[in-house]
mmCIF file of the N, C-alpha and C atoms, coordinates in Angstrom:
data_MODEL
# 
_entry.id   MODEL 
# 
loop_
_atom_site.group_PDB 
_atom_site.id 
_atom_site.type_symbol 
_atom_site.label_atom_id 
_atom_site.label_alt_id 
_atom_site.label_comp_id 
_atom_site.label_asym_id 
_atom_site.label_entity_id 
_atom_site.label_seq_id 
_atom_site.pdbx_PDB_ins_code 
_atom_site.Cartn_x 
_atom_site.Cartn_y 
_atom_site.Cartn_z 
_atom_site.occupancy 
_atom_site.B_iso_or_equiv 
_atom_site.pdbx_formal_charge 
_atom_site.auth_seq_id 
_atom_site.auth_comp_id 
_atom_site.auth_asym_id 
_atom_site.auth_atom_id 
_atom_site.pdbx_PDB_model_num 
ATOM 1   N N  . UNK A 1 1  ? 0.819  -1.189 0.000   1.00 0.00 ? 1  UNK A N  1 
ATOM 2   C CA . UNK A 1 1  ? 0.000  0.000  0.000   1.00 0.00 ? 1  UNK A CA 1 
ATOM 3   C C  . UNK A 1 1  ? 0.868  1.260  0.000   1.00 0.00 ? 1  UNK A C  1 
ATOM 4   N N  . UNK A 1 2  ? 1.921  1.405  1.362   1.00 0.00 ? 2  UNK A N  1 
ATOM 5   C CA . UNK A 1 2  ? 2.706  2.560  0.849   1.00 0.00 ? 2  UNK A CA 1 
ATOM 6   C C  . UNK A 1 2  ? 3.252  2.402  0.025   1.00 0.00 ? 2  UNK A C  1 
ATOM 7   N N  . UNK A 1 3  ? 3.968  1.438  -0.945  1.00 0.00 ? 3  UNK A N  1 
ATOM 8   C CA . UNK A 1 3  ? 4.837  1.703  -2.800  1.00 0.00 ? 3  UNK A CA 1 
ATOM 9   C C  . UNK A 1 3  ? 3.964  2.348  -3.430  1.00 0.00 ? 3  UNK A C  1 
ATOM 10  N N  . UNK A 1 4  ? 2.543  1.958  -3.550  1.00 0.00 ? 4  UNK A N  1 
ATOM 11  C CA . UNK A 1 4  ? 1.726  2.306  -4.364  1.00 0.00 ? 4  UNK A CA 1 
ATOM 12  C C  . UNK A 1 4  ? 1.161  3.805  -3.937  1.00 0.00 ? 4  UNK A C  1 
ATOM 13  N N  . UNK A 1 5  ? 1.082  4.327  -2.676  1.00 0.00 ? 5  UNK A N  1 
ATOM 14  C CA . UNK A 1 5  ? 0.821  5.541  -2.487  1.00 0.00 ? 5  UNK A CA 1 
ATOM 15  C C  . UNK A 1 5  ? 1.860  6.548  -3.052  1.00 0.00 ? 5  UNK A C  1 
ATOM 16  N N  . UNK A 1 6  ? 3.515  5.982  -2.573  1.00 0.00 ? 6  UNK A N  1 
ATOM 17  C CA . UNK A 1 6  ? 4.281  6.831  -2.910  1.00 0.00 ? 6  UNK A CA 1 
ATOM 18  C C  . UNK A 1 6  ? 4.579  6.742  -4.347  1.00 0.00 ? 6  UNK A C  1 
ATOM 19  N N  . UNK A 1 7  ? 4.353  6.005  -5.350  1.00 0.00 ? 7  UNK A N  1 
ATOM 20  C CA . UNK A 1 7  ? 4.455  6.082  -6.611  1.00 0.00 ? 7  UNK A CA 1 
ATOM 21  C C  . UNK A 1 7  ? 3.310  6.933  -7.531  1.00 0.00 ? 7  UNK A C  1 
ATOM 22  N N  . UNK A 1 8  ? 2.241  6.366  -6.740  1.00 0.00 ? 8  UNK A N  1 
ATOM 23  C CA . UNK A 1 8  ? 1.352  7.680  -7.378  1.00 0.00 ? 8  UNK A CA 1 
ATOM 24  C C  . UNK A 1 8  ? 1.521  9.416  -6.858  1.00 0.00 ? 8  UNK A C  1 
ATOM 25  N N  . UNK A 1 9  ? 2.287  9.727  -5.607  1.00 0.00 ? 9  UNK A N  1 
ATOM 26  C CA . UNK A 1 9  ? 2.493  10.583 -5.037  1.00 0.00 ? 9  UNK A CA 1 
ATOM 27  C C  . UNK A 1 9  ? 3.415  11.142 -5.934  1.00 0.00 ? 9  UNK A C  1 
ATOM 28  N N  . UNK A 1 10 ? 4.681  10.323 -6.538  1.00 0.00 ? 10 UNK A N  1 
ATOM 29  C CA . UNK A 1 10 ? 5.920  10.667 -7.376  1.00 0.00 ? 10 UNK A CA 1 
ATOM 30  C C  . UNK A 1 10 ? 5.489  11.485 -8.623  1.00 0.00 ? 10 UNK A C  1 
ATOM 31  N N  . UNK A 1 11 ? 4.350  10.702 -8.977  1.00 0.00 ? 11 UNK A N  1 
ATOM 32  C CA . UNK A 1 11 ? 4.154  11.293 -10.338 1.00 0.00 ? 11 UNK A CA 1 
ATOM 33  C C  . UNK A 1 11 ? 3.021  11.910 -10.815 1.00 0.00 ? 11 UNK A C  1 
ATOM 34  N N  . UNK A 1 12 ? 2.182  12.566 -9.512  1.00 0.00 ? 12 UNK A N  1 
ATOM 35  C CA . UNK A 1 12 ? 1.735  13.547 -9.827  1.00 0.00 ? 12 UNK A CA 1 
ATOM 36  C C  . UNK A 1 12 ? 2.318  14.724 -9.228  1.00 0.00 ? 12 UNK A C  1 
ATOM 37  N N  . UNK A 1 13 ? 3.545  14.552 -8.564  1.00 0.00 ? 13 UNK A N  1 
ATOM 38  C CA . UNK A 1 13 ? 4.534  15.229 -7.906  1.00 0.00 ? 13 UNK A CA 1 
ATOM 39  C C  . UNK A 1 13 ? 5.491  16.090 -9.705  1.00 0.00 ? 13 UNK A C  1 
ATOM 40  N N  . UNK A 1 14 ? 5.526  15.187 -10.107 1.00 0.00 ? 14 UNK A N  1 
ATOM 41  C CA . UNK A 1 14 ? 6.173  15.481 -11.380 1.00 0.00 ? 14 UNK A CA 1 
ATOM 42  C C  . UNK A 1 14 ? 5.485  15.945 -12.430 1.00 0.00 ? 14 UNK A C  1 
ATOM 43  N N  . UNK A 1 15 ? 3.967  15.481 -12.670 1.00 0.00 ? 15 UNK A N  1 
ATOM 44  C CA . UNK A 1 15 ? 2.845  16.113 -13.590 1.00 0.00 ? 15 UNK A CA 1 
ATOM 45  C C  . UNK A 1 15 ? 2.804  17.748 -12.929 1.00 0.00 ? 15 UNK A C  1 
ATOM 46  N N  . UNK A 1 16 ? 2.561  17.780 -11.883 1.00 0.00 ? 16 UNK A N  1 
ATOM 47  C CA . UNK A 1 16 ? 2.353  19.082 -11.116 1.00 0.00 ? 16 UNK A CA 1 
ATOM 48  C C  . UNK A 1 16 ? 3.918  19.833 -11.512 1.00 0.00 ? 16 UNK A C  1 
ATOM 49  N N  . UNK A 1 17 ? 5.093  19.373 -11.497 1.00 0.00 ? 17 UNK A N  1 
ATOM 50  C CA . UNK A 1 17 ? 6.018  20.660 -11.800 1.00 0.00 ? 17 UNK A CA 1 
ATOM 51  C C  . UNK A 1 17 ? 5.973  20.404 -13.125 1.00 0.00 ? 17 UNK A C  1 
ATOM 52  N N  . UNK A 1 18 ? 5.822  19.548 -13.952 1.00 0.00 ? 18 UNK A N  1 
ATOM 53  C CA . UNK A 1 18 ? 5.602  19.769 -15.183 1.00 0.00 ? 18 UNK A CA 1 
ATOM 54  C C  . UNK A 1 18 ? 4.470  20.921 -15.537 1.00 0.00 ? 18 UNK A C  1 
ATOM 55  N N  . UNK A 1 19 ? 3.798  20.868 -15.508 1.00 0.00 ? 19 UNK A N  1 
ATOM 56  C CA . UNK A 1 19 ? 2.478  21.838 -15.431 1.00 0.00 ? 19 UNK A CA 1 
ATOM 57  C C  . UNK A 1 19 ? 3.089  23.187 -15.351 1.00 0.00 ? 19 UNK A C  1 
ATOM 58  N N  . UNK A 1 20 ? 3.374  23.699 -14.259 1.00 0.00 ? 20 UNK A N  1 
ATOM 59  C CA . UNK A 1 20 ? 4.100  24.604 -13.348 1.00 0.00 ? 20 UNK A CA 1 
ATOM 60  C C  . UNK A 1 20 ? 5.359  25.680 -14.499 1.00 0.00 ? 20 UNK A C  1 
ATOM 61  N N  . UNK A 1 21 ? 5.850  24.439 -14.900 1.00 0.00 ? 21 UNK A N  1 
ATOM 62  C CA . UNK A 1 21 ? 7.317  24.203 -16.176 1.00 0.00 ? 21 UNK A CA 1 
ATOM 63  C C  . UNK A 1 21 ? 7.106  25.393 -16.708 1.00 0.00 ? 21 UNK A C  1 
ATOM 64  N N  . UNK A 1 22 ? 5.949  24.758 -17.509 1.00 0.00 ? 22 UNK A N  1 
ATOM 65  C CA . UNK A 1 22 ? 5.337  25.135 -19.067 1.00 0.00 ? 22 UNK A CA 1 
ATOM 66  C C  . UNK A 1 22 ? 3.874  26.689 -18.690 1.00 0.00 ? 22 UNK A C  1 
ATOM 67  N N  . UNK A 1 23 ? 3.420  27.002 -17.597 1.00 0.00 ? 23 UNK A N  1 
ATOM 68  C CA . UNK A 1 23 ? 3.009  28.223 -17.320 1.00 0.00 ? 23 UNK A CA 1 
ATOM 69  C C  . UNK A 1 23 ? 4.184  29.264 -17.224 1.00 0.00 ? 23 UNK A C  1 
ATOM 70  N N  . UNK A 1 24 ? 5.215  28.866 -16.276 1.00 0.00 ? 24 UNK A N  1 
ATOM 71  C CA . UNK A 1 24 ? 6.567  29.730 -16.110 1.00 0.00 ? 24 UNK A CA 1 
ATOM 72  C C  . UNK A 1 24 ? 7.059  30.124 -17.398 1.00 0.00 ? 24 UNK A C  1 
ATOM 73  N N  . UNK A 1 25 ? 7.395  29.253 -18.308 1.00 0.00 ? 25 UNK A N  1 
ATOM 74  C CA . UNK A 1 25 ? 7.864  29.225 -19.627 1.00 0.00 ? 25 UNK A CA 1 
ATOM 75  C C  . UNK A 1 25 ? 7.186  30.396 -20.444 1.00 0.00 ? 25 UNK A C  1 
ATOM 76  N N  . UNK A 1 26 ? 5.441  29.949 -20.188 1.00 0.00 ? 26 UNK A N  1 
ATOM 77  C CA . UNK A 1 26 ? 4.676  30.903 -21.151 1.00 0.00 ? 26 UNK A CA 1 
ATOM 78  C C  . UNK A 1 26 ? 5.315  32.169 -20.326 1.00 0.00 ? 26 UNK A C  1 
ATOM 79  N N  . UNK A 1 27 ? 4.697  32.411 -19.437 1.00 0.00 ? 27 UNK A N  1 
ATOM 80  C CA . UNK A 1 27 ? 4.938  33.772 -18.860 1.00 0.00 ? 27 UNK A CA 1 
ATOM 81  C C  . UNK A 1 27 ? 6.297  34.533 -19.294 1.00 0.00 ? 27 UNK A C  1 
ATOM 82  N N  . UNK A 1 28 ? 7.495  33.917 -19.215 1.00 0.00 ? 28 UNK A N  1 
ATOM 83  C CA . UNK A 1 28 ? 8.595  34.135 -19.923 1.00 0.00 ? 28 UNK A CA 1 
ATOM 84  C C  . UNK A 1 28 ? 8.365  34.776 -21.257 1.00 0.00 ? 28 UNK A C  1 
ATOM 85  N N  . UNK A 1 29 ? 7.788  33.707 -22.012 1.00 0.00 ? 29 UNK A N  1 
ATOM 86  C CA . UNK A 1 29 ? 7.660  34.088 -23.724 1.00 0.00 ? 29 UNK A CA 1 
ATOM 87  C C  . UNK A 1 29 ? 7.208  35.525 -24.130 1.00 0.00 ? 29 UNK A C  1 
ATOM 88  N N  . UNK A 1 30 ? 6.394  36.183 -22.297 1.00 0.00 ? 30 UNK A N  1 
ATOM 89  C CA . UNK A 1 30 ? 5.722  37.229 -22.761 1.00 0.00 ? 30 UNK A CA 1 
ATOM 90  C C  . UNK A 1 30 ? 6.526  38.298 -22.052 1.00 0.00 ? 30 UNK A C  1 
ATOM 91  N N  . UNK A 1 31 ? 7.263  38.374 -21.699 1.00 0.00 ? 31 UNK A N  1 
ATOM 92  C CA . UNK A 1 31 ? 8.487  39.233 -20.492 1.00 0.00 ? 31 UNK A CA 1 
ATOM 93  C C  . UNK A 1 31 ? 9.228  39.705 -21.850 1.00 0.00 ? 31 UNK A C  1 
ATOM 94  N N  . UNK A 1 32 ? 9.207  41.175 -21.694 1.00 0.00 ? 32 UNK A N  1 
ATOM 95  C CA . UNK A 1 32 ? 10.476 41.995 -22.121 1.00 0.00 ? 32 UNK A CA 1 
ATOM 96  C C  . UNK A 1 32 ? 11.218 42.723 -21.740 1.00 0.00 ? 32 UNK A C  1 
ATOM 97  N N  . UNK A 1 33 ? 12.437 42.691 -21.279 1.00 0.00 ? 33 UNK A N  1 
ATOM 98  C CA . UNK A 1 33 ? 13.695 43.679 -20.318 1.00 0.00 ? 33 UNK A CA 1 
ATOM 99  C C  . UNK A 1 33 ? 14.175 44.324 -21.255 1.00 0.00 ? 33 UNK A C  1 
ATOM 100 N N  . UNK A 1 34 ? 14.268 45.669 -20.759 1.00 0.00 ? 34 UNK A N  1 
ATOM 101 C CA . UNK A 1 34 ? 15.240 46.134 -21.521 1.00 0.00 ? 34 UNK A CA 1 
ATOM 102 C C  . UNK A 1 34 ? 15.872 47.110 -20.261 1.00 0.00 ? 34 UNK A C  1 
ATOM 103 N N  . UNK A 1 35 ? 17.456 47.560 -20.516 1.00 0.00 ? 35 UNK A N  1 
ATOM 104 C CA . UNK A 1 35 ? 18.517 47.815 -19.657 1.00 0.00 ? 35 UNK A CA 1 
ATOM 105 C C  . UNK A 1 35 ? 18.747 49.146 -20.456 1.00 0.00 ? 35 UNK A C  1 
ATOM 106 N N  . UNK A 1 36 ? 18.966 50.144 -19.649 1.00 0.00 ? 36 UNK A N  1 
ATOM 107 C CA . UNK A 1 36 ? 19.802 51.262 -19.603 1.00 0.00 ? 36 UNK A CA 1 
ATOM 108 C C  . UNK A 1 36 ? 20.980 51.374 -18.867 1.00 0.00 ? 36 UNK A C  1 
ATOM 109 N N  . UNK A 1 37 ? 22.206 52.154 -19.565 1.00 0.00 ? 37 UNK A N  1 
ATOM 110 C CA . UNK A 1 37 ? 23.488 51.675 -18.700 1.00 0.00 ? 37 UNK A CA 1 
ATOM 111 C C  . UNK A 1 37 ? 23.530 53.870 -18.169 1.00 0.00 ? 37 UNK A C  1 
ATOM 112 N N  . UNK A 1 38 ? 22.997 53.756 -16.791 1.00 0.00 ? 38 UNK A N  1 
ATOM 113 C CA . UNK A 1 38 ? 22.519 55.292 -16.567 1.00 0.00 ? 38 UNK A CA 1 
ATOM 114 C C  . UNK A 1 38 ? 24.632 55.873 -15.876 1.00 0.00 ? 38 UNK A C  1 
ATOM 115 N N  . UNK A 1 39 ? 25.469 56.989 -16.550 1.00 0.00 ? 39 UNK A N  1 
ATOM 116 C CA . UNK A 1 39 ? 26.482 56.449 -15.673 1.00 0.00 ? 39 UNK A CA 1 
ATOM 117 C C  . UNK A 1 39 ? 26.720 58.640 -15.441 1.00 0.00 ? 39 UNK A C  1 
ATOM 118 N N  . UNK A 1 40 ? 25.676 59.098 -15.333 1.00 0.00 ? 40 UNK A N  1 
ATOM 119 C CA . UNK A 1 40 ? 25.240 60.475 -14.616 1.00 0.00 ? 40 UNK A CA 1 
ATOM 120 C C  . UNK A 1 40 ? 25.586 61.114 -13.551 1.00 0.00 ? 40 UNK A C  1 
ATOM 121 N N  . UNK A 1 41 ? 25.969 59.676 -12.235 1.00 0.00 ? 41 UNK A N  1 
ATOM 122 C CA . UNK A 1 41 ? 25.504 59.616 -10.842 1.00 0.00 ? 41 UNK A CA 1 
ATOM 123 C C  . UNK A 1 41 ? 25.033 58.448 -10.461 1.00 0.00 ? 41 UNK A C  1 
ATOM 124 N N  . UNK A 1 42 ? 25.796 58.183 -9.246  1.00 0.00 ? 42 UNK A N  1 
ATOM 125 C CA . UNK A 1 42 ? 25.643 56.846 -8.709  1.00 0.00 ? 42 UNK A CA 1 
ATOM 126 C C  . UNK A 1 42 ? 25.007 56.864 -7.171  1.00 0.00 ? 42 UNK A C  1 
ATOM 127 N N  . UNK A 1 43 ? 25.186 55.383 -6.655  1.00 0.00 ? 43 UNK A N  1 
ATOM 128 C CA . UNK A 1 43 ? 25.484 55.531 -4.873  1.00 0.00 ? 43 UNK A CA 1 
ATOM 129 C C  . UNK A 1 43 ? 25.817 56.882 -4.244  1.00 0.00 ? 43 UNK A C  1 
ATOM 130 N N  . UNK A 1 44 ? 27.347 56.858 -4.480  1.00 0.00 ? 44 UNK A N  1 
ATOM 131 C CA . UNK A 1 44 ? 27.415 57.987 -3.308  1.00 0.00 ? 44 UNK A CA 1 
ATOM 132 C C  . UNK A 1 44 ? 26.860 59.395 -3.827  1.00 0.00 ? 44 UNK A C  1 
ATOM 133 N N  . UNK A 1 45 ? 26.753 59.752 -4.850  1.00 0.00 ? 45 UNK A N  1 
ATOM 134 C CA . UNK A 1 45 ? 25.451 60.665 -5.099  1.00 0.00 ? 45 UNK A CA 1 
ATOM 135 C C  . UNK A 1 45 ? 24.052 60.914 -4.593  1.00 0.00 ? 45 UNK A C  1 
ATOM 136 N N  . UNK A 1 46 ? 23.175 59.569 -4.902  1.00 0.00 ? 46 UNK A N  1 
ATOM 137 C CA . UNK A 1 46 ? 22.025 59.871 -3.962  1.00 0.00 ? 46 UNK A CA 1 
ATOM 138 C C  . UNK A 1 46 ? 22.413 59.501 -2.245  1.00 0.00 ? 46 UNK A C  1 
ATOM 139 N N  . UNK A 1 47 ? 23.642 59.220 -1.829  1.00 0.00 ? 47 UNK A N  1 
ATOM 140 C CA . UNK A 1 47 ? 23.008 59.143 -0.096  1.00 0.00 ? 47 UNK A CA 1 
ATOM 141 C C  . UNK A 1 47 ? 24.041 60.365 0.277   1.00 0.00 ? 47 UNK A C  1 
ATOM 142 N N  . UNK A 1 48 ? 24.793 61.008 -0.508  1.00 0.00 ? 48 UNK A N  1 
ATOM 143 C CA . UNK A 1 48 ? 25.128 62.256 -0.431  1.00 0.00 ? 48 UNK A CA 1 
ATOM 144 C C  . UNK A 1 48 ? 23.993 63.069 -0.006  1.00 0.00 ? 48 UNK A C  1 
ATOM 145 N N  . UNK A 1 49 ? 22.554 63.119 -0.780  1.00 0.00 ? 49 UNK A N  1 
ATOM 146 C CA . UNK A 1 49 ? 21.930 63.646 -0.765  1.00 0.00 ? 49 UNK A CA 1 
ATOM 147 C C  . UNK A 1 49 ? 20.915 63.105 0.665   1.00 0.00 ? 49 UNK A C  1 
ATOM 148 N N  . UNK A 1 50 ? 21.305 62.249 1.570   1.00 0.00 ? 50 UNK A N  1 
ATOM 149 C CA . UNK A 1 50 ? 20.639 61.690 2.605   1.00 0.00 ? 50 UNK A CA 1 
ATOM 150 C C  . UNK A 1 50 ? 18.911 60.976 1.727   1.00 0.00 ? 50 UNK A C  1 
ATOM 151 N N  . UNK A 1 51 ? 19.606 60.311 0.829   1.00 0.00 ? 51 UNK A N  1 
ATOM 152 C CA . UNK A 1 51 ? 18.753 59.449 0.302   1.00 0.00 ? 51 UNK A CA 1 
ATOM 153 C C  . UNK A 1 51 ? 18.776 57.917 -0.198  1.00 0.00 ? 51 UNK A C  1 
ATOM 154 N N  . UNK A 1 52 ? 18.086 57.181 -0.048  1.00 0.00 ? 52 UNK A N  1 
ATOM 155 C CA . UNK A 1 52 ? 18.637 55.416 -0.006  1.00 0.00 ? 52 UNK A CA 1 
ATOM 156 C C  . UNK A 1 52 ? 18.338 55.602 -1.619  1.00 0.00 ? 52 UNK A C  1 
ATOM 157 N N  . UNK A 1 53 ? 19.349 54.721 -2.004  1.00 0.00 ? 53 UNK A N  1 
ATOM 158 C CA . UNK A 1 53 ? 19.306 54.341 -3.131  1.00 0.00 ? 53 UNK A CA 1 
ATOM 159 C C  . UNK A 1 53 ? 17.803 53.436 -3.637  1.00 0.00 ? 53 UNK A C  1 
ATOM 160 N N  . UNK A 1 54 ? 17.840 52.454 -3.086  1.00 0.00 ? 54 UNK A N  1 
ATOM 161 C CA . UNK A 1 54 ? 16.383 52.111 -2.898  1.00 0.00 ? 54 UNK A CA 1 
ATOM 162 C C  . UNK A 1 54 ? 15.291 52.267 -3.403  1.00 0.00 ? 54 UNK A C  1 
ATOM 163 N N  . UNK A 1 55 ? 15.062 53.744 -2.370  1.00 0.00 ? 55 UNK A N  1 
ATOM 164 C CA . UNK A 1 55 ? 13.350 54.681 -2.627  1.00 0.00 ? 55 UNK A CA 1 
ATOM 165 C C  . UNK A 1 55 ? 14.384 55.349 -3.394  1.00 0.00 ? 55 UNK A C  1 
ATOM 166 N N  . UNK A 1 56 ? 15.341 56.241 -4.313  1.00 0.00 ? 56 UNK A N  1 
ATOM 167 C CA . UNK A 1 56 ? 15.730 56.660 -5.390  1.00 0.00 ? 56 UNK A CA 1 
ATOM 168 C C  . UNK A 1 56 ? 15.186 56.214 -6.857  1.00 0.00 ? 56 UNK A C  1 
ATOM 169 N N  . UNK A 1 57 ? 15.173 54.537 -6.713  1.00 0.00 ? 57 UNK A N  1 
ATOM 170 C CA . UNK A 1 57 ? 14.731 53.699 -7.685  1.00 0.00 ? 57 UNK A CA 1 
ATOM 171 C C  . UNK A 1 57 ? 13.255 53.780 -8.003  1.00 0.00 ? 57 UNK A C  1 
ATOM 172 N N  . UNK A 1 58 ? 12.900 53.086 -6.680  1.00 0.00 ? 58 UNK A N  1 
ATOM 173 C CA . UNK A 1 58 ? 11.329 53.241 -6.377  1.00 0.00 ? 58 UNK A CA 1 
ATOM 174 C C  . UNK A 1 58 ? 10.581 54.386 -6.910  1.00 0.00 ? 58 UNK A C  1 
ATOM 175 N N  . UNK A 1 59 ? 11.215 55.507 -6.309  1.00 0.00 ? 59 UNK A N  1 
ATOM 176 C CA . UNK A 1 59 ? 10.308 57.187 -7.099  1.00 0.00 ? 59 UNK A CA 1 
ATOM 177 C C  . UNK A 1 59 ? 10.845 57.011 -8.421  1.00 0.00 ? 59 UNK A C  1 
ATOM 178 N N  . UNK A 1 60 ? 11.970 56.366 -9.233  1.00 0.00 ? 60 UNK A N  1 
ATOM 179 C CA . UNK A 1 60 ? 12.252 56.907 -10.124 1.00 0.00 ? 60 UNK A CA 1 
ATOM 180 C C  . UNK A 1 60 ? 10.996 55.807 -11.075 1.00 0.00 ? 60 UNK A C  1 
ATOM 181 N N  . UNK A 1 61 ? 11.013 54.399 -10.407 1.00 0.00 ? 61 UNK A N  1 
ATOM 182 C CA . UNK A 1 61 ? 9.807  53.663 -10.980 1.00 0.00 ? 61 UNK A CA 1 
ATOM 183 C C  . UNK A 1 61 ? 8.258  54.347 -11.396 1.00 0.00 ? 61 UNK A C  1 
ATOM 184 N N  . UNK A 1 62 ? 8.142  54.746 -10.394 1.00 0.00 ? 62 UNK A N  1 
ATOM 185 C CA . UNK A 1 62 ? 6.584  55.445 -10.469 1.00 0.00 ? 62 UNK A CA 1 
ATOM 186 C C  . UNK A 1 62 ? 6.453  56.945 -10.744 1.00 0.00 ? 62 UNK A C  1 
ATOM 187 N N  . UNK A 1 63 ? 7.788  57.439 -11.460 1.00 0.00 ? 63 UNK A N  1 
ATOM 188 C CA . UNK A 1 63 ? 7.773  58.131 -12.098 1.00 0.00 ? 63 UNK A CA 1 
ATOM 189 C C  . UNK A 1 63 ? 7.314  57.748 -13.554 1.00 0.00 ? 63 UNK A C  1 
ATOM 190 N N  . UNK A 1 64 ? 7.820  56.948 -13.819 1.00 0.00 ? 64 UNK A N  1 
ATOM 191 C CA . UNK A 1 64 ? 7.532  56.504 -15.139 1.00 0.00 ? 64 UNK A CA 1 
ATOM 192 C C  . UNK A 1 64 ? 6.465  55.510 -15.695 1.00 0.00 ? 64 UNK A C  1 
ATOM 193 N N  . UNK A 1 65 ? 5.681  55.109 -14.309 1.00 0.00 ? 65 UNK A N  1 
ATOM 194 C CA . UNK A 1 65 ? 4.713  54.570 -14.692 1.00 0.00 ? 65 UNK A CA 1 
ATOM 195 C C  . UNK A 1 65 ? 3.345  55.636 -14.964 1.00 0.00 ? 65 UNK A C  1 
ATOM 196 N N  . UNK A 1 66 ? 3.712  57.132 -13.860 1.00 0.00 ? 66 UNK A N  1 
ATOM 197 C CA . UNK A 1 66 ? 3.232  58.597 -13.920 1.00 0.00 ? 66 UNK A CA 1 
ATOM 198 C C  . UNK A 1 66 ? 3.015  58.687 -15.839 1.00 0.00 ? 66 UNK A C  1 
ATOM 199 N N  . UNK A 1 67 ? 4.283  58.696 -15.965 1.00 0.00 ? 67 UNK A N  1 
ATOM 200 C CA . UNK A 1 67 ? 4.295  59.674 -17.340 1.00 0.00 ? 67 UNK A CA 1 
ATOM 201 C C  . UNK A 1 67 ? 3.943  58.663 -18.414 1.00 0.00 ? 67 UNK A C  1 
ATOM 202 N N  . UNK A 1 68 ? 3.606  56.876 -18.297 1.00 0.00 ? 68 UNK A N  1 
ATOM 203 C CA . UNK A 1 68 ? 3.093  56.427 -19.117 1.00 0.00 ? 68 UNK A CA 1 
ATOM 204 C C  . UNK A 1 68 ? 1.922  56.367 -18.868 1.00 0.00 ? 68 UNK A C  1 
ATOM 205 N N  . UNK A 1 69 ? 1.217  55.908 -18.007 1.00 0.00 ? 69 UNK A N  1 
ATOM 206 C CA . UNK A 1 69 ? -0.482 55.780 -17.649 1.00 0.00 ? 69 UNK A CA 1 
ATOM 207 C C  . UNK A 1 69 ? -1.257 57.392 -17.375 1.00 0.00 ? 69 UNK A C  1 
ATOM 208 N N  . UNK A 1 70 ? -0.188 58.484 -16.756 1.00 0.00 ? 70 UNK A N  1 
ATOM 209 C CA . UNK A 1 70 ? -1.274 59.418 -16.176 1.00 0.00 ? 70 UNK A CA 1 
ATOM 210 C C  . UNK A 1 70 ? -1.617 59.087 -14.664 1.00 0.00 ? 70 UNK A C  1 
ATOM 211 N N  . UNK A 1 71 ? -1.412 58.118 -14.461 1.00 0.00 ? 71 UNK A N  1 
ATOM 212 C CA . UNK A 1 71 ? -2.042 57.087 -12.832 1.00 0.00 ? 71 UNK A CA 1 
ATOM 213 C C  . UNK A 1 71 ? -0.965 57.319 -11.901 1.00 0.00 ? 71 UNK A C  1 
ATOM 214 N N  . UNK A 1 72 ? -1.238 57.247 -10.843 1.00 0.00 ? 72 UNK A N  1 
ATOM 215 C CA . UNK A 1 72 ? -0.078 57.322 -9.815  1.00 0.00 ? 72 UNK A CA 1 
ATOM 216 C C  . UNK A 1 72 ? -0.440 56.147 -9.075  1.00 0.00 ? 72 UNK A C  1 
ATOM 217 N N  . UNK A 1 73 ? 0.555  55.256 -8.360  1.00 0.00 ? 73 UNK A N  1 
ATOM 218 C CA . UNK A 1 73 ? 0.477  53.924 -7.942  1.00 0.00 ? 73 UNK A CA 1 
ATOM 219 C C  . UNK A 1 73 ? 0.139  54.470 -6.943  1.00 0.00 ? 73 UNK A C  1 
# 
């Protein structure tokens, strides 16, 4: 009884990350990065300014989600 539990356990253990695989995958297919190499001002620039790099990013994110939607997060 337990071989047979744990063998059916195995392989829907494996159907299930299979499954899993191939959603991740899609989601991938639909992901586009693109990189800017910004070299203006760095680190010790913004905490010069008593500011975390961090929330630097963060405002600079929803800045630009501002000036594409109109929306503020």
């Amino acid at each position: 009884m337990r071989v047979v539990c744990r063998v059916s356990c195995a392989v829907w253990l494996t159907e299930c990350v299979v499954r899993c695989q191939a959603v991740a995958d899609e989601l991938v297919s639909h992901t586009e990065i693109r990189s800017l190499e910004f070299n203006h001002f760095g680190k010790k620039y913004i905490t010069s300014k008593k500011l975390s790099p961090d929330g630097f990013v963060q405002m600079a994110y929803q800045l630009a989600y501002h000036q594409l939607t109109g929306k503020t997060v």
